[in-house]
C-alpha positions, 0 to 999 in steps of 0.5 A: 500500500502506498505511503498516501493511502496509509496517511489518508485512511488512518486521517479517516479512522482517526476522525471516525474514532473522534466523533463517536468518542464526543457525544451530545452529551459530553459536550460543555453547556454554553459559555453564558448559561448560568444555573441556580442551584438551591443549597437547603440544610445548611445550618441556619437556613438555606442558600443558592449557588449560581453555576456555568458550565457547571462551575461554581461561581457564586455560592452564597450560603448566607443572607449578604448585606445583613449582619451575622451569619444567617441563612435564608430563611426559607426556600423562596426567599433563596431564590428570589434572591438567587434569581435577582443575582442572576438578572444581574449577572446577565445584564452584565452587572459584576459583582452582581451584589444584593443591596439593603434594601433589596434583602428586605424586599425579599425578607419582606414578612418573614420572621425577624433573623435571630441574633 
């Protein structure tokens, strides 16, 4: 056999071998996707983590902009929070931080944080 055609059908398996090896579902996620992912159980309450390509990139286990170290007190107000770090993610807000005000929003008629 010549030495082309030895070259040509091995570039051939080679590329054969290559497309059943990476399947759809291998494949990474989008760069810009992002995912909210709910933490519940941790010990004071719960949190959210925000995700690429399934990296962490933001896990916020307690309520930010209050004092102490207080999870969410339900999983409601975790994703409302959660989502609202996500919009500003996306509209291209870094870091994309929760003011005062805002957690009160969310915290709006909860039960008081303990001290």
């Amino acid at each position: 056999m010549k030495p082309i055609h030895l070259a040509v059908l091995l570039c051939i398996s080679l590329a054969a071998v290559g497309q059943t090896m990476v399947s759809p579902q291998s494949r990474p996620k989008a760069e810009g996707t992002y995912q909210l992912r709910l933490i519940p159980g941790i010990p004071d309450g719960v949190g959210f983590e925000i995700l690429r390509a399934d990296n962490v990139l933001i896990r916020q286990a307690h309520i930010p902009a209050v004092a102490g170290l207080h999870g969410f007190p339900d999983t409601v107000t975790a994703r409302q929070a959660g989502e609202l770090m996500l919009l500003k993610l996306t509209q291209g807000q870094l870091p994309p931080t929760l003011t005062r005000a805002e957690i009160a929003d969310i915290l709006a008629g909860t039960p008081p944080l303990r001290r």
